[in-house]
N, C-alpha and C positions, 0 to 999 in steps of 0.2 A: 821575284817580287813583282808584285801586279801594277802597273801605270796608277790605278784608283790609289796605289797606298799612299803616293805625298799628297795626291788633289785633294785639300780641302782638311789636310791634320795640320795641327799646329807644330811648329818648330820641337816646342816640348814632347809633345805626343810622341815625335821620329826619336826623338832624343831615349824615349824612354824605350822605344822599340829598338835602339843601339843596344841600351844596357841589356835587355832580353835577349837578346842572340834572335831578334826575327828576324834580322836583317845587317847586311855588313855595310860601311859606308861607301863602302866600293858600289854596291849596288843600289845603294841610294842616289849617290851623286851620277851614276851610270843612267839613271834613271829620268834625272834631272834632265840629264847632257839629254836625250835622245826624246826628251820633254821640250827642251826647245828648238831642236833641228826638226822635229813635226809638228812646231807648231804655225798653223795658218801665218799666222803676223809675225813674219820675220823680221820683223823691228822692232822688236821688246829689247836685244839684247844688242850692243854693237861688235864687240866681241866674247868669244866665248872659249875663256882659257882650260878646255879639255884637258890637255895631257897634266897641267900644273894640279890641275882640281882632282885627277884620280890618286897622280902620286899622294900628294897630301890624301887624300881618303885611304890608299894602301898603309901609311906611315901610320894612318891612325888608327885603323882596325887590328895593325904590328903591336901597336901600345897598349891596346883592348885585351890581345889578348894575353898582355905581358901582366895585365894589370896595373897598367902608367899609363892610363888617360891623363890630359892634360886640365881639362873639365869635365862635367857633365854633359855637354854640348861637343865635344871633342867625335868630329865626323860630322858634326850640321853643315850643312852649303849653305854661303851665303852668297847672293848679287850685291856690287858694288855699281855705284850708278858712276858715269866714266869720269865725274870730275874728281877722283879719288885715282894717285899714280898705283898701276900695281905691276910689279916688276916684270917687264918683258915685253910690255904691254904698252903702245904712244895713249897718254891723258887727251883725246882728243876735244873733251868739253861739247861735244854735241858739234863740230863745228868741221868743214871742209878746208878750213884752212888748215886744221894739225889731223886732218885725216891719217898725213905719211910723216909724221913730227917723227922724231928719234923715241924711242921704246924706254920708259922710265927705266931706271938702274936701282930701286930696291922700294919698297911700296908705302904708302904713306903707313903714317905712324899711327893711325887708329887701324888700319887692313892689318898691320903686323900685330898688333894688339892681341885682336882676333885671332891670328894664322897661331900665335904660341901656346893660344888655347883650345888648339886643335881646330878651329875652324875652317871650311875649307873653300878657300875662293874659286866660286864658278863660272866668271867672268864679269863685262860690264856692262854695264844698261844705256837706254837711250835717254836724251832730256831736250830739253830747248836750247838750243843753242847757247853758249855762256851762263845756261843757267839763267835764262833770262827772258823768261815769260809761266803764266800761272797756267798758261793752257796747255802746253806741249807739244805743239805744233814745229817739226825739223824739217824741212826742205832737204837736207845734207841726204839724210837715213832714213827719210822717210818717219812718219809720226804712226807712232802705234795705235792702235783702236782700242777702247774704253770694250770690254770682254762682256758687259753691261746694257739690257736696253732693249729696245723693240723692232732691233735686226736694223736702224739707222746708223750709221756709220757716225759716231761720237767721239771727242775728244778725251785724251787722257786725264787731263790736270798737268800740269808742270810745274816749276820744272823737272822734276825727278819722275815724270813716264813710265818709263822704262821699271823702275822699281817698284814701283805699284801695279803695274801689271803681271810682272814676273809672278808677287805674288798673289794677286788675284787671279791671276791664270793657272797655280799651282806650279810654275816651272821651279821657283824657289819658296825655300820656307821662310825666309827671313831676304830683307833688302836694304842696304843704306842707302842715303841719298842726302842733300842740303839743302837750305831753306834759308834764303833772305827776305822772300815775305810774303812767302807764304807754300813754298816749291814741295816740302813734305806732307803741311796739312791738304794742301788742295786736292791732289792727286787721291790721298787719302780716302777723303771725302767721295770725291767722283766716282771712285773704283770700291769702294766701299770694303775698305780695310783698317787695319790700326796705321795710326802711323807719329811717329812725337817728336817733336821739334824744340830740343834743348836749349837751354841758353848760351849765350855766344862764349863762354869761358867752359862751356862743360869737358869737351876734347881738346887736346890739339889738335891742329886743322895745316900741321905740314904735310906737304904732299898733296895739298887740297888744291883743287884752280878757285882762285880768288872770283867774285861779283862783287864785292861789298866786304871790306875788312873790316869795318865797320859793325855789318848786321848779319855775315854770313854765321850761319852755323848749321851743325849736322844733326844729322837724325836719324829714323830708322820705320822699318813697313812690315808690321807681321799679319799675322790671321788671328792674334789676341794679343791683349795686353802684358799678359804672364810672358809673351816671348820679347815683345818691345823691352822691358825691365831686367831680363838675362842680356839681351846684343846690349843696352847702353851700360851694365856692368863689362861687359866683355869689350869695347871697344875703351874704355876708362883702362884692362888691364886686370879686372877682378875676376876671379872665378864663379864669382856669389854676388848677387845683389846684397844691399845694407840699407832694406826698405824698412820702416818700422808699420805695419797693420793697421790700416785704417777703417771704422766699421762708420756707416751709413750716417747714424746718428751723431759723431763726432764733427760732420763736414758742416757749412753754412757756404751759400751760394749765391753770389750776383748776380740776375741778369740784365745787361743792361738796356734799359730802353729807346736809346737813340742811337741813326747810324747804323750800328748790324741787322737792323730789321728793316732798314728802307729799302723801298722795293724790292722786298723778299720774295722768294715762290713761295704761293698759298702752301703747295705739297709741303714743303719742309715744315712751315709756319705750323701746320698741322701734327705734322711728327714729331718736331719739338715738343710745342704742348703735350702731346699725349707722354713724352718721355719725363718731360716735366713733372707730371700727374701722378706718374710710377714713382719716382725718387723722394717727391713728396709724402705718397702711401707707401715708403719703404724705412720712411723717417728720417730723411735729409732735411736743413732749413733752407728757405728757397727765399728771393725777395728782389721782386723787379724793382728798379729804382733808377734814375740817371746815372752816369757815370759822367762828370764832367770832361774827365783826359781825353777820354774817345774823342768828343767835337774841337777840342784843343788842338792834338797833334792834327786833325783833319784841317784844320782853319791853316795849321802849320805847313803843312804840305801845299797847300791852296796857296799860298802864301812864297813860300820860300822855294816850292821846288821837293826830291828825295835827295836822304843822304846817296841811297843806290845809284842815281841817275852820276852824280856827281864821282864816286869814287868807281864805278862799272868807267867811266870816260877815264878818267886819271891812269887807272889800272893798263886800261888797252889803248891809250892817246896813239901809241907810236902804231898798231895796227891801225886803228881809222886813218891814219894820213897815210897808207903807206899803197901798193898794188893790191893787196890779198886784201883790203876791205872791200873790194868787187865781189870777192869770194864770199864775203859771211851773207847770212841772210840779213837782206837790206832790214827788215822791219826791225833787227836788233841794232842794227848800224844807226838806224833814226832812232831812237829812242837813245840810243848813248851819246849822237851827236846833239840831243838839248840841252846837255850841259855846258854848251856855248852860250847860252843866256843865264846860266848858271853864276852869283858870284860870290868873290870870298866870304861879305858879308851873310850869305846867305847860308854858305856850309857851314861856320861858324855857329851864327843864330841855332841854327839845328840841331848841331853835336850840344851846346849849352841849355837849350830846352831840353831835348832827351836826356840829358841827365838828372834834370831837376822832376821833369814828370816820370822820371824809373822812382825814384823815393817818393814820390806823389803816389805813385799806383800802391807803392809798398804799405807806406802811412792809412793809403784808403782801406786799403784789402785786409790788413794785417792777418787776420788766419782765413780767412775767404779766399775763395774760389771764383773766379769769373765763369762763365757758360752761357754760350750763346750759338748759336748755328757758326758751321765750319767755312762754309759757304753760303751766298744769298742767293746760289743756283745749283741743279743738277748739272751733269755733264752736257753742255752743247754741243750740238749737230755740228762736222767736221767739215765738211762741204763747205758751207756760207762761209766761214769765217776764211776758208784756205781764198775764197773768192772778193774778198771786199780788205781792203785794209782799214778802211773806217768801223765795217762790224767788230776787227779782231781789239784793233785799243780798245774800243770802248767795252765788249764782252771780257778781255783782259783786266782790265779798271774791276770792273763789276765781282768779276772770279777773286782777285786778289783784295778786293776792301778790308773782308772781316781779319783777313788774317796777316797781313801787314801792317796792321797795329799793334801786334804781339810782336814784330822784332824790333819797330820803333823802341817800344817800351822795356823790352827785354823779356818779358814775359815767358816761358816754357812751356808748352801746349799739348794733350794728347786729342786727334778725331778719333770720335769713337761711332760708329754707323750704329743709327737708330729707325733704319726701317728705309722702305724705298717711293718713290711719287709713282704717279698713275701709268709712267711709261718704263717702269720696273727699273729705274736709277735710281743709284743709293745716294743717301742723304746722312748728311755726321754732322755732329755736335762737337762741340770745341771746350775743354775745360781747361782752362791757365792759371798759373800763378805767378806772382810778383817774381823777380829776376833771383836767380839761384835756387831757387826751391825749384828745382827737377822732382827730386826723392817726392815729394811732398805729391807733386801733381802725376806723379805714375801713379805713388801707393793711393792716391784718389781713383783716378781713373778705371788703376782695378777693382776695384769697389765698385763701382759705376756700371762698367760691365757685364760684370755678375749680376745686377738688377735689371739692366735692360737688353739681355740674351736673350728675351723671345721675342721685345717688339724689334730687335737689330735683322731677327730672320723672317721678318714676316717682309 
């Protein structure tokens, strides 16, 4: 089997060359493995559970050819980004402090999901330390490079890195990762692949390392939308997605006019539109208008502080006072130590507006779609930011706006890449729905896709 055959097919695509006999999983996932031991940036992955990934691929090619697959997918590798336990393996969360942690003893409960549906875990990926920045910058592991771009050495997205590279690198076909606000879409975007960021009840999330109990939630990183909507059936425990068909003219869409478009790059501002143009000549209802919630929760946060800031501190109190806070990297250690000016009234205030504006967004939207840029920026240059701590907040602010309003609100969100700017960085578009409509904003999305597959490659 030739290196070119996973670069650049969709999870589905492999999937269906399992069931033909082009190929066993053994030699897939072999393929994989020796995908990313040559690959330049050996920081994509932090570990890489070889001997576990083949046996699971021997186990399932056994079942193949018994005729007892366990899915359709039964033989896909998947990347797990390392804040997910998987047995054998220390959850190190991006972090030098649990670099030599004690080795999970059985793998969270979305990876096992997966593992009985034959999938086969290829190891774990890199992120931002705790999961806690939009750009992906690791001091520990080193930050992986955006595969992206005009040979300047660019940022991944964060925090989920490592898994948006994988697959935009083609090491893997498919990749999870989390998102408090914004750690799936952004990477997404930057790296210019799918990537969907469910609602915070959609999984269980044991075995998961905590930022935010609050807003964490999981996701997922394909090369299309059709493979996004098999891994979130798969990680739920299904074998089948239970999407119902959505065609073009059925949808109606907000854009909103305030906030997501401030100080946008011209490139995307341009991309958008022309995606805009298409959806609308393909017979989508389209209609920019204010959204009040947007400058709401924004005045809110201006105001009272993040729930993250507060529950990321609460979570890890007893590391920041302890020796090993020398060890994480400081910039995450500042940013969790401001929730010292943090107070109760304040986390309070917040949990009770976010719940009245989740029914507010819902009451607005009620079958609508939000859509707006995934990001207000292409991937930035890696250098500067590793060199200034003032560029990195303030470039981190900026990466994270659009899309940290979608976990405030609950919202479920797919980026979908709609073409790239002038220095050949991809550019994504963001379409959400009201909190618990997953189903709703995939079977969108795919739809979505399918009309803008030629300005996504150009």
């Amino acid at each position: 089997m030739a290196q070119s055959d996973v670069t650049g097919k969709t999870a589905g695509q492999l999937a269906v060359g399992l069931a033909n006999g082009q190929f066993t999983s053994v030699e897939l996932v072999s393929e994989c493995i020796a995908a990313i031991e040559n690959c330049p940036d050996q920081s994509v992955f932090i570990s890489v559970a070889a001997d576990r990934a083949l046996e699971e691929a021997r186990q399932s090619d056994l079942r193949r050819q018994s005729g007892a697959t366990h899915s359709r997918w039964d033989g896909i590798p998947f990347a797990w980004k390392d804040a997910f336990d998987m047995r054998g393996l220390p959850t190190t969360a991006g972090s030098e402090v649990y670099r030599n942690a004690e080795a999970a003893t059985s793998d969270a409960v979305v990876l096992e999901n997966c593992r009985k549906l034959g999938a086969v875990a290829l190891g774990k990926t890199n992120l931002s330390e705790f999961c806690y920045s939009g750009l992906g910058l690791n001091p520990h592991f080193g930050t992986p490079e955006n595969p992206h771009g005009d040979g300047v050495a660019r940022v991944p997205g964060g925090s989920s890195s490592g898994s948006a590279i994988a697959v935009a690198r083609g090491l893997a076909p498919v990749a999870i990762g989390t998102d408090t606000a914004g750690s799936v879409r952004v990477p997404a975007s930057f790296c210019g692949v799918t990537g969907f960021k469910s609602s915070q009840n959609r999984y269980s999330k044991a075995g998961v390392f905590q930022l935010s109990s609050s807003l964490d939630s999981l996701g997922c990183f394909g090369r299309s939308v059709s493979d996004l909507v098999q891994v979130d059936a798969m990680m739920r425990g299904l074998s089948e997605p239970r999407l119902e068909a959505m065609t073009l003219d059925e949808m109606s869409f907000i854009i909103p006019t305030s906030i997501v478009f401030d100080d946008i790059d011209a490139d995307i501002a341009d991309a958008f539109d022309q995606a805009i143009s298409t959806l609308q000549n393909a017979g989508a209802t389209i209609a920019r208008e204010t959204f009040p919630i947007f400058e709401q929760v924004t005045r809110l946060f201006s105001k009272h502080g993040t729930v993250t800031v507060a529950e990321a501190f609460t979570l890890h109190e007893e590391l920041l006072s302890s020796r090993d806070a020398a060890r994480m990297d400081q910039r995450v250690r500042t940013r969790m130590l401001t929730a010292n000016n943090f107070s109760t009234s304040d986390y309070i205030r917040l949990q009770w507006e976010r719940d009245r504006l989740q029914h507010k967004t819902a009451e607005n939207l009620q079958s609508r779609f939000l859509l707006f840029p995934t990001a207000a920026m292409t991937a930035p240059e890696l250098e500067a930011l590793e060199a200034s701590d003032e560029l990195f907040v303030a470039t981190n602010l900026k990466a994270l706006r659009n899309t940290m309003l979608g976990n405030y609100l609950g919202t479920p969100g797919v980026n979908l890449p709609i073409g790239k700017d002038r220095n050949g960085l991809p550019i994504g578009a963001l379409v959400s729905a009201p909190f618990g409509e997953d189903d709703r904003v995939l079977a969108a999305a795919l739809t979505i896709q399918g009309v803008l597959a030629d300005q996504a490659e150009r």
